[in-house]
C-alpha positions as a Markdown table, in Angstrom:
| # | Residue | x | y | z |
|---|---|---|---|---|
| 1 | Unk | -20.0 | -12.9 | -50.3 |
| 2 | Unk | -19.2 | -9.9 | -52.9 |
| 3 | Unk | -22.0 | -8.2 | -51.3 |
| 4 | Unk | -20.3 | -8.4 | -47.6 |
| 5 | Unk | -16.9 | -7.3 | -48.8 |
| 6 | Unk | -18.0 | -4.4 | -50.7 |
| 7 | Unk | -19.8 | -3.5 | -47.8 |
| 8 | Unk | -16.4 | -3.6 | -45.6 |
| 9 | Unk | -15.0 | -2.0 | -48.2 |
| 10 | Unk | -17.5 | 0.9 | -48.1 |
| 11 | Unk | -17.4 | 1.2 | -44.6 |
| 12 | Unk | -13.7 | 1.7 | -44.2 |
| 13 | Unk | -13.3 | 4.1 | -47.0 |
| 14 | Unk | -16.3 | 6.3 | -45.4 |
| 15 | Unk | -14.0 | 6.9 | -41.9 |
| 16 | Unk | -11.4 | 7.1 | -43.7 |
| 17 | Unk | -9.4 | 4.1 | -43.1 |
| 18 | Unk | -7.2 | 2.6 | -45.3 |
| 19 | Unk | -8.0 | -0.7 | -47.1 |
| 20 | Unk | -7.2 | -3.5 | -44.7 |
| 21 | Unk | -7.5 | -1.2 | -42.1 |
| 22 | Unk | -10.5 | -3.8 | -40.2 |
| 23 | Unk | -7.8 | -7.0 | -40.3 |
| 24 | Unk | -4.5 | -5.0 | -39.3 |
| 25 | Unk | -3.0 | -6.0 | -35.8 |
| 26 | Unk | -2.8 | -2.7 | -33.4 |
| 27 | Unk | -0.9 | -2.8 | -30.1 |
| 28 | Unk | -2.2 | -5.3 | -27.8 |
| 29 | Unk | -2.2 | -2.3 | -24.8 |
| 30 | Unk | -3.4 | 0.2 | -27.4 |
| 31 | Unk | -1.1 | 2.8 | -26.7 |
| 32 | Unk | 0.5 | 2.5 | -29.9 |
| 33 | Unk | 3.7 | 1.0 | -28.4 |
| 34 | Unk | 7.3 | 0.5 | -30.7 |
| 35 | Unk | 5.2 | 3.3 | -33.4 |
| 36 | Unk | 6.6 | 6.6 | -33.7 |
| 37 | Unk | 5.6 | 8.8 | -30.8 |
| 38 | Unk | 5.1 | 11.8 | -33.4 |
| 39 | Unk | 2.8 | 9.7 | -36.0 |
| 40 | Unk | 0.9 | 8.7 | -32.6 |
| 41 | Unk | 0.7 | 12.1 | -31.3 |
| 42 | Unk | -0.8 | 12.9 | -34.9 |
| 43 | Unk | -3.4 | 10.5 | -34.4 |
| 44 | Unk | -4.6 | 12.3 | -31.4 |
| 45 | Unk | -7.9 | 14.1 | -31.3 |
| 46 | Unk | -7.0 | 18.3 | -30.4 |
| 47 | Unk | -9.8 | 20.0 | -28.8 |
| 48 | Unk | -9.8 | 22.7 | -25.7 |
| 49 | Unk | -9.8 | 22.0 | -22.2 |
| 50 | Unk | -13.0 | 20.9 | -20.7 |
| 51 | Unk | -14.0 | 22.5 | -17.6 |
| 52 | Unk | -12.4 | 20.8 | -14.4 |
| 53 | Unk | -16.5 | 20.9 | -12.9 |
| 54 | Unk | -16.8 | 17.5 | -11.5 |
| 55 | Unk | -13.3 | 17.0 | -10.6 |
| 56 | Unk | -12.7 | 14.3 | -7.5 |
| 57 | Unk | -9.4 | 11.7 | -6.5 |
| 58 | Unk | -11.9 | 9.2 | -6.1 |
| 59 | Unk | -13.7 | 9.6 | -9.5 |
| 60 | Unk | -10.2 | 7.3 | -11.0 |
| 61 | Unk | -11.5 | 4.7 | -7.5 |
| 62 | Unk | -10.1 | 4.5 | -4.2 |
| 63 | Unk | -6.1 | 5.6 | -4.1 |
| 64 | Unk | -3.7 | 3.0 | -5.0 |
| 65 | Unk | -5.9 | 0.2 | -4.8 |
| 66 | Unk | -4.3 | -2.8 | -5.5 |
| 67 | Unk | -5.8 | -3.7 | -9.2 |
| 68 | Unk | -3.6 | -6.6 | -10.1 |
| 69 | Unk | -4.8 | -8.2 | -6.8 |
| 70 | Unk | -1.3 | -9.7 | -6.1 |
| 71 | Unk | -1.5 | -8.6 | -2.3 |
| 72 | Unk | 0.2 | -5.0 | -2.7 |
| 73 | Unk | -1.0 | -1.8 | -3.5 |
| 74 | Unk | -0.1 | 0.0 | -6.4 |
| 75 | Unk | 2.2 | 3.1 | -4.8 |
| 76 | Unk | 4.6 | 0.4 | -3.1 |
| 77 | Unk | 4.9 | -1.6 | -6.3 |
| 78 | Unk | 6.5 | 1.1 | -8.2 |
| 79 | Unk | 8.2 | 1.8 | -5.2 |
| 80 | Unk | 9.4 | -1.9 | -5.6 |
| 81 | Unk | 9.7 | -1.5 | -9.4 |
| 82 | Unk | 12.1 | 2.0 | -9.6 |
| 83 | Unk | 14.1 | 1.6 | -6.5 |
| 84 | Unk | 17.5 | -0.3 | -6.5 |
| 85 | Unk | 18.9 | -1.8 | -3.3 |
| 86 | Unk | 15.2 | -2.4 | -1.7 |
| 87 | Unk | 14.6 | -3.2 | 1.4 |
| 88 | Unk | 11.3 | -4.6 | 3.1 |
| 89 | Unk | 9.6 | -4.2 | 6.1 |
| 90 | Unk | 9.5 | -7.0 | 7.9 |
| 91 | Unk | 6.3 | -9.5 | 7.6 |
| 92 | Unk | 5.2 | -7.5 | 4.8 |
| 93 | Unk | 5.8 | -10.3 | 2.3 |
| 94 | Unk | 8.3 | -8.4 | 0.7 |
| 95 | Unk | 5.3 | -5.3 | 0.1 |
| 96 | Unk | 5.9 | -2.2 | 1.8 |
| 97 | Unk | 9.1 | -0.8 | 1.4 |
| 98 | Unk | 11.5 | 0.4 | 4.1 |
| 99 | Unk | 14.6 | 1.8 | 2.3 |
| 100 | Unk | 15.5 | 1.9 | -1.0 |
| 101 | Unk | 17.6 | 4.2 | -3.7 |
| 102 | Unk | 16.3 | 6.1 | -6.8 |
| 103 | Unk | 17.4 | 7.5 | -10.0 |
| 104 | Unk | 15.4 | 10.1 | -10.3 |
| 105 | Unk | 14.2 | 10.1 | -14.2 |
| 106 | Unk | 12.7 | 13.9 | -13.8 |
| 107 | Unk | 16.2 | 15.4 | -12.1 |
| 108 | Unk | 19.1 | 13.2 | -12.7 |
| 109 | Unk | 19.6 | 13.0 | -8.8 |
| 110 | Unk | 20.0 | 10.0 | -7.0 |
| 111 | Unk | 17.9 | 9.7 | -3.9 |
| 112 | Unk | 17.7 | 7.8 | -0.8 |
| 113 | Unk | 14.4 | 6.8 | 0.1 |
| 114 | Unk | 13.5 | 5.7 | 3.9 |
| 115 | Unk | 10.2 | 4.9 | 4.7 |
| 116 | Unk | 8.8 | 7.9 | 8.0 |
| 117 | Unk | 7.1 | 10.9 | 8.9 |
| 118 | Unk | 9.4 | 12.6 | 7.5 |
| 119 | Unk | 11.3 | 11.1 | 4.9 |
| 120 | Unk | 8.7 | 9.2 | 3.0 |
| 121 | Unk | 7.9 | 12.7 | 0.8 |
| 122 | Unk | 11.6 | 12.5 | -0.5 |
| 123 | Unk | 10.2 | 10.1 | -3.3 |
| 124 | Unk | 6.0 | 10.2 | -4.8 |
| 125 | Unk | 4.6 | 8.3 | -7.1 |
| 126 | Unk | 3.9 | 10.7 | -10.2 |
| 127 | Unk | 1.2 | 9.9 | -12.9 |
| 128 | Unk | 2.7 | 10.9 | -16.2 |
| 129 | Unk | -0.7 | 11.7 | -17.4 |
| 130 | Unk | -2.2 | 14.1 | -14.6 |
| 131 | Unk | -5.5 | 12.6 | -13.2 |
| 132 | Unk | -6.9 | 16.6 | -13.3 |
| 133 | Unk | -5.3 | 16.9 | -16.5 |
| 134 | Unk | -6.9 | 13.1 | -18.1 |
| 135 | Unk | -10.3 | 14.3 | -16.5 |
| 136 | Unk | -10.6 | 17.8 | -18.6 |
| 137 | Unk | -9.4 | 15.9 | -21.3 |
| 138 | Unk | -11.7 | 13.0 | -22.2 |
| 139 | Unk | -11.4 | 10.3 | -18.7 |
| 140 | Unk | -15.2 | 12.3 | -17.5 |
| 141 | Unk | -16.4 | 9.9 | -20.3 |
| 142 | Unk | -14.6 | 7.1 | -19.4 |
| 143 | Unk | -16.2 | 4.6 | -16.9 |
| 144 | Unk | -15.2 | 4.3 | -13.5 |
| 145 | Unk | -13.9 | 1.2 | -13.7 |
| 146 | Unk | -11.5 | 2.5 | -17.0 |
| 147 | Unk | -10.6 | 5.4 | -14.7 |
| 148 | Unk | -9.5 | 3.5 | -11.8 |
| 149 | Unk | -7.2 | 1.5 | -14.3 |
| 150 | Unk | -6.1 | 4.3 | -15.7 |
| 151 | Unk | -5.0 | 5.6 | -12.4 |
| 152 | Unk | -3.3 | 2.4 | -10.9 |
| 153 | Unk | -1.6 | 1.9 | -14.4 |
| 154 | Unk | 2.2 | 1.1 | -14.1 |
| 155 | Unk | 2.8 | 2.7 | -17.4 |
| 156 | Unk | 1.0 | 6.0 | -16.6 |
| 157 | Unk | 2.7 | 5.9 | -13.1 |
| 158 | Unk | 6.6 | 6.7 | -12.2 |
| 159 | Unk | 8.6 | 6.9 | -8.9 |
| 160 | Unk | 10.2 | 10.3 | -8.7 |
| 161 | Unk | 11.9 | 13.2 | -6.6 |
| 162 | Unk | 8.7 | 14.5 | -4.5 |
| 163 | Unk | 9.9 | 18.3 | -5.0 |
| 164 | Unk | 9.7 | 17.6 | -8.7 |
| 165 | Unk | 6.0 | 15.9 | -8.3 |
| 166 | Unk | 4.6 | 19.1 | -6.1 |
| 167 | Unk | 6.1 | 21.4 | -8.9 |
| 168 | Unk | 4.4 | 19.2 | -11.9 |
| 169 | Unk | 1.1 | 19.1 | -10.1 |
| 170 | Unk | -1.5 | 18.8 | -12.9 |
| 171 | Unk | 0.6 | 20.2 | -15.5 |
| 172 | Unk | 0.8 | 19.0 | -19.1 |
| 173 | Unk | 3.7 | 19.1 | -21.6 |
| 174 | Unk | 2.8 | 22.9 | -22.3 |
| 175 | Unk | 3.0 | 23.6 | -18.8 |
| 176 | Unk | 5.6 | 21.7 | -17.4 |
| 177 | Unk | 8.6 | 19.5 | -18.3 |
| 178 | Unk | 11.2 | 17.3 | -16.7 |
| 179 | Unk | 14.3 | 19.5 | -16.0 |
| 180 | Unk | 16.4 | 16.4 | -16.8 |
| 181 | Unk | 16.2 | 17.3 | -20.7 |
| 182 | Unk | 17.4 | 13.7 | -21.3 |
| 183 | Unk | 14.8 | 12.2 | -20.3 |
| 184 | Unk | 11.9 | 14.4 | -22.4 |
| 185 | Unk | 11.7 | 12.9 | -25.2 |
| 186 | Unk | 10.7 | 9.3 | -23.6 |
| 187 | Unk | 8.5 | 11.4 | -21.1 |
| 188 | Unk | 6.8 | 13.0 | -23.8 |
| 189 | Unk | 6.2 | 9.9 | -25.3 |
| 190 | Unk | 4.6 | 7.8 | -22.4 |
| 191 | Unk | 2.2 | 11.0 | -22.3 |
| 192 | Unk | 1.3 | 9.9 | -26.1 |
| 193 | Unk | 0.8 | 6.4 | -25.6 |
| 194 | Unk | -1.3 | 7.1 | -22.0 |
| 195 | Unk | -3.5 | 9.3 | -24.3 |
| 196 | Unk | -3.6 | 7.0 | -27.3 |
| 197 | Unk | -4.7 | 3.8 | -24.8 |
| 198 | Unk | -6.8 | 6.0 | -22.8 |
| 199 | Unk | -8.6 | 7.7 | -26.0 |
| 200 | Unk | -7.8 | 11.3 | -24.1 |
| 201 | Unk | -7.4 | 14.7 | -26.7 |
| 202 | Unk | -4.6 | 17.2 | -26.5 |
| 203 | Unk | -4.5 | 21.1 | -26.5 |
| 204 | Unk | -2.8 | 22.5 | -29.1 |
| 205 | Unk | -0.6 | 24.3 | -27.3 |
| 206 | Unk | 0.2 | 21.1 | -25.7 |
| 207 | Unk | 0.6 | 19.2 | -28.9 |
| 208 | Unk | 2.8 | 21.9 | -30.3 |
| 209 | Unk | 5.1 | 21.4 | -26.5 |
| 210 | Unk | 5.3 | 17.9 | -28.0 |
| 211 | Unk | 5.9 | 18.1 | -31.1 |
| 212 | Unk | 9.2 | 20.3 | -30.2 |
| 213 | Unk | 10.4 | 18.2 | -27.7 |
| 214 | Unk | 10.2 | 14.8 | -29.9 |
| 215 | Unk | 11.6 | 17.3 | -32.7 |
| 216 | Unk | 15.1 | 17.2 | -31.0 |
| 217 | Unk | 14.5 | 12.4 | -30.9 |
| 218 | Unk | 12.4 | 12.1 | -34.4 |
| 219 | Unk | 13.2 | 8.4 | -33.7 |
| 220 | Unk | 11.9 | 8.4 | -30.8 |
| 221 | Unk | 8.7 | 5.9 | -30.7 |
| 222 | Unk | 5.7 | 5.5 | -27.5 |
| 223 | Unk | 7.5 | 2.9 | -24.9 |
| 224 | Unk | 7.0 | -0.5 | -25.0 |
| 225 | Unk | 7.8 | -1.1 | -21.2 |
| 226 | Unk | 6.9 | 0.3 | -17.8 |
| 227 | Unk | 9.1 | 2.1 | -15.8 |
| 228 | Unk | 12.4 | 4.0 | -17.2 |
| 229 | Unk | 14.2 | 2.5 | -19.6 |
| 230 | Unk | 17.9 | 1.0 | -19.4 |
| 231 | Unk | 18.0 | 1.0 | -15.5 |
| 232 | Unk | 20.9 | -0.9 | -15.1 |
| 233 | Unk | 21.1 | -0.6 | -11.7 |
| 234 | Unk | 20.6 | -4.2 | -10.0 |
| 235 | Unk | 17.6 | -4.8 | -7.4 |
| 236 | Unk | 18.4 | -6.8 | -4.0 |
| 237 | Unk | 17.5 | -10.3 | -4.7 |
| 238 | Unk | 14.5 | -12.0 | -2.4 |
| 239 | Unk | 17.5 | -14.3 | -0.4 |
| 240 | Unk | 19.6 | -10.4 | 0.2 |
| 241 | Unk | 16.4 | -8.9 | 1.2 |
| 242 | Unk | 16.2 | -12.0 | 3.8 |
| 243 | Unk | 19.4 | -12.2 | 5.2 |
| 244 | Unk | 19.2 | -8.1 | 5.1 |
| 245 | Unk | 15.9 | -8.8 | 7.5 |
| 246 | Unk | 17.6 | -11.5 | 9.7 |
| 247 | Unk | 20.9 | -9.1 | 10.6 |
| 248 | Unk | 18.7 | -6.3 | 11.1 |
| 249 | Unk | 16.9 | -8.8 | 13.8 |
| 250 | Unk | 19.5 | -10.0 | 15.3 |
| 251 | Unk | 21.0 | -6.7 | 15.8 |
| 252 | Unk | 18.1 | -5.0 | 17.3 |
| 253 | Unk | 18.5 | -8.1 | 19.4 |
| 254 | Unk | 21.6 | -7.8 | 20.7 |
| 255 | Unk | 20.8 | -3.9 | 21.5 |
| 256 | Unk | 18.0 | -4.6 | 23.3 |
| 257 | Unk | 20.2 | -7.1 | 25.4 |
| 258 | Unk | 23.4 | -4.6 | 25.8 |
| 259 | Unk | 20.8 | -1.7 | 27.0 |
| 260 | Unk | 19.3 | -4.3 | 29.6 |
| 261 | Unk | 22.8 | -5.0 | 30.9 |
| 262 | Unk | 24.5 | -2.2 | 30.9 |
| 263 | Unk | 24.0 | 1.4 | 33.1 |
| 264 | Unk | 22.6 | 4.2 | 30.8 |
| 265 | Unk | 25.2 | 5.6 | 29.0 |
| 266 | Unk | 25.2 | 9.7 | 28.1 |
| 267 | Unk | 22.9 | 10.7 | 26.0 |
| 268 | Unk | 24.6 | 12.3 | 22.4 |
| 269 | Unk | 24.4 | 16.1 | 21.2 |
| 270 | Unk | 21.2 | 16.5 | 19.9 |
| 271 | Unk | 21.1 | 16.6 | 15.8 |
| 272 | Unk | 21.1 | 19.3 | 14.2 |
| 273 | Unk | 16.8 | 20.3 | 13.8 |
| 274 | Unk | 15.8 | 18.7 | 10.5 |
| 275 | Unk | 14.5 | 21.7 | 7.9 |
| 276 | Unk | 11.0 | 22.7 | 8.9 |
| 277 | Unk | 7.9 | 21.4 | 7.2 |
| 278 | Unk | 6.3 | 24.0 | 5.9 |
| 279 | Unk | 2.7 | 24.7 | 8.0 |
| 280 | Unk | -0.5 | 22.9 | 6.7 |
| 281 | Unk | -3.3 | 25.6 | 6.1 |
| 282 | Unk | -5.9 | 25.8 | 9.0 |
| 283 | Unk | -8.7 | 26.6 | 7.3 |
| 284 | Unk | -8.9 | 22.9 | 5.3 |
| 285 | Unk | -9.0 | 19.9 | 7.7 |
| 286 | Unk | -11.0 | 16.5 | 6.8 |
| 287 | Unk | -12.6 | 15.2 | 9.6 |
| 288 | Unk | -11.3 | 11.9 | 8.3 |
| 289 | Unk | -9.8 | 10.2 | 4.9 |
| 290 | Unk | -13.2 | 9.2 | 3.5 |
| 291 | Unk | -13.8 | 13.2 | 3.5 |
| 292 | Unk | -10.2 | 13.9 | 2.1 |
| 293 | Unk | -11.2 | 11.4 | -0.5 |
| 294 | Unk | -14.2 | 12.9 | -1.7 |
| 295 | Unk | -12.5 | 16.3 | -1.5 |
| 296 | Unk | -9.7 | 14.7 | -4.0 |
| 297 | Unk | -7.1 | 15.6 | -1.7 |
| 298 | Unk | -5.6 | 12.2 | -1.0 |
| 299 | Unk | -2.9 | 11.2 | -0.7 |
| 300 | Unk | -2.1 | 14.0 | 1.5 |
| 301 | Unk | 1.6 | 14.5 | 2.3 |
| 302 | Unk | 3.3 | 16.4 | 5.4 |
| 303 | Unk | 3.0 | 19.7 | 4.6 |
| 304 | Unk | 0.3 | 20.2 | 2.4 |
| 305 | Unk | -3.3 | 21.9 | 3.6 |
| 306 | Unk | -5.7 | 19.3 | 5.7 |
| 307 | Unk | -2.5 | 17.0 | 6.6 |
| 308 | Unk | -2.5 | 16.0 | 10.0 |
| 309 | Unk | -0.7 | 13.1 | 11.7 |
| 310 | Unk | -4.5 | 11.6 | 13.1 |
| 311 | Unk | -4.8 | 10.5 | 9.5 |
| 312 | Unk | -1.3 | 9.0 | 8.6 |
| 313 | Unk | -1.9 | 5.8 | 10.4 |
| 314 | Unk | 1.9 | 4.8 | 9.5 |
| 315 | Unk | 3.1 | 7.5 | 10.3 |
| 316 | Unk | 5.2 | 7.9 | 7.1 |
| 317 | Unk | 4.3 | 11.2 | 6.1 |
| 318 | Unk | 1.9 | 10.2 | 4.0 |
| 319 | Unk | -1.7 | 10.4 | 4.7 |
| 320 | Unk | -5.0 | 8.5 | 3.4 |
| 321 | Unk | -2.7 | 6.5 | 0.8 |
């Protein structure tokens, strides 16, 4: 018995852990939740960026796949998670959402989301931890199963202002930053503990963007929740979001019936044009979203290169989702 414990023993001094190192309890979702998001970043391996080579959307699995298998996919569950006042399309089982409100964490601004062509980009699911960025940083070693979790993760993934999402792109904290500077330091720190569970390094320069930021909050420890924290806003309960349905019914009824009895009446001014979209790129088109897939273009929303409305089979704006 001596023999096995001073073999332990020997072991864990020769990585360098402390004693009692093999029995102590870590996080349960190993991102180092509730511990101090500087003493995690610490822990963090630094190294350079790896080569992008290799790069594809569908190495992390197919786009928003639904992972937790509780019949919706991942984008309109954080849709359902960060927006207040929600509203459902119909026969959806309370799934795909029509209209909702969000507080945008990255901005401050509150935004109305509506479910279309060309409303749906107002609001994008952001991950916190770039997929391009995760990949040149230790996820080519993961398996593919680990990277599709990683990319359908509700901690790695946010519901935010789609301007603010384009401008991020694959950016890390050295890179880019929330211009909402109170929300930076809890940003900062769900980039740690997405790293920490996902085993991914850190530049220095990126480490050294941290470490400033979490400077300013040195209590500031890796978030034990999903989401954004102290949203006090309250959500439309499941009996609203059913009577919300049945008005909305009975309306369309009644307008259907009123335009059946009635002579046409004059059609109104025409609304103003909305701001033009801005043109996609001729040169990239996918012949269909398998093709935008393996490109690791999708989603592809209105506007960007290789959109085109053949492929946005909702028509919200948003194709190959």
């Amino acid at each position: 018995m001596m023999v096995v414990l001073s073999g332990l023993l020997a072991a864990s001094l020769a990585i360098g852990l402390p004693v009692g190192s093999a029995y102590a309890d870590e996080p349960t979702d190993g991102t180092g939740a509730g511990t101090s998001a500087t003493e995690v970043l610490d822990s963090l391996e630094v190294k350079g960026r790896a080569p992008k080579t290799g790069y594809k959307r569908t190495q992390f699995g197919k786009a928003w796949a639904d992972v937790d298998h509780n019949g919706c996919d991942t984008r309109n569950d954080i849709l359902n998670r960060d927006l207040t006042g929600v509203r459902h399309k119909w026969r959806t089982h309370n799934c795909v959402v029509k209209s909702g409100k969000l507080h945008d964490p990255y901005t401050g601004k509150d935004i109305k989301f509506k479910k279309g062509k060309k409303t749906s980009t107002a609001v994008q699911i952001d991950h916190v931890v770039a997929l391009s960025d995760a990949w040149q940083k230790g996820a080519q070693k993961l398996s593919e199963e680990r990277r599709t979790a990683l990319a359908n993760d509700p901690y790695n993934l946010l519901a935010v202002q789609g301007r603010a999402n384009q401008k991020k792109s694959d950016g890390d904290a050295a890179t880019w930053l929330p211009s909402n500077k109170g929300f930076r330091c809890e940003y900062v720190a769900r980039q740690i503990g997405v790293k920490h569970k996902y085993s991914l390094w850190v530049t220095q320069a990126e480490k050294e963007a941290m470490a400033k930021v979490l400077s300013s909050c040195p209590t500031q420890t890796v978030p034990d929740y999903t989401g954004v924290k102290d949203s006090t806003a309250e959500k439309t309960t499941e009996s609203e979001q059913t009577e919300q349905t049945q008005t909305e019914q009975s309306a369309e009824q009644a307008q259907q019936t009123q335009q059946t009895t009635q002579a046409p009446a004059l059609e109104p001014a025409p609304a103003p044009a909305p701001a033009p979209q801005p043109a996609p790129q001729q040169d990239v088109y996918y012949q269909n979203c398998t093709a935008a897939r393996a490109a690791g273009a999708a989603p592809i929303y209105q506007g960007q290169p290789g959109y085109r409305s053949q492929l946005d089979r909702d028509h919200d704006g948003v194709a190959c989702e």
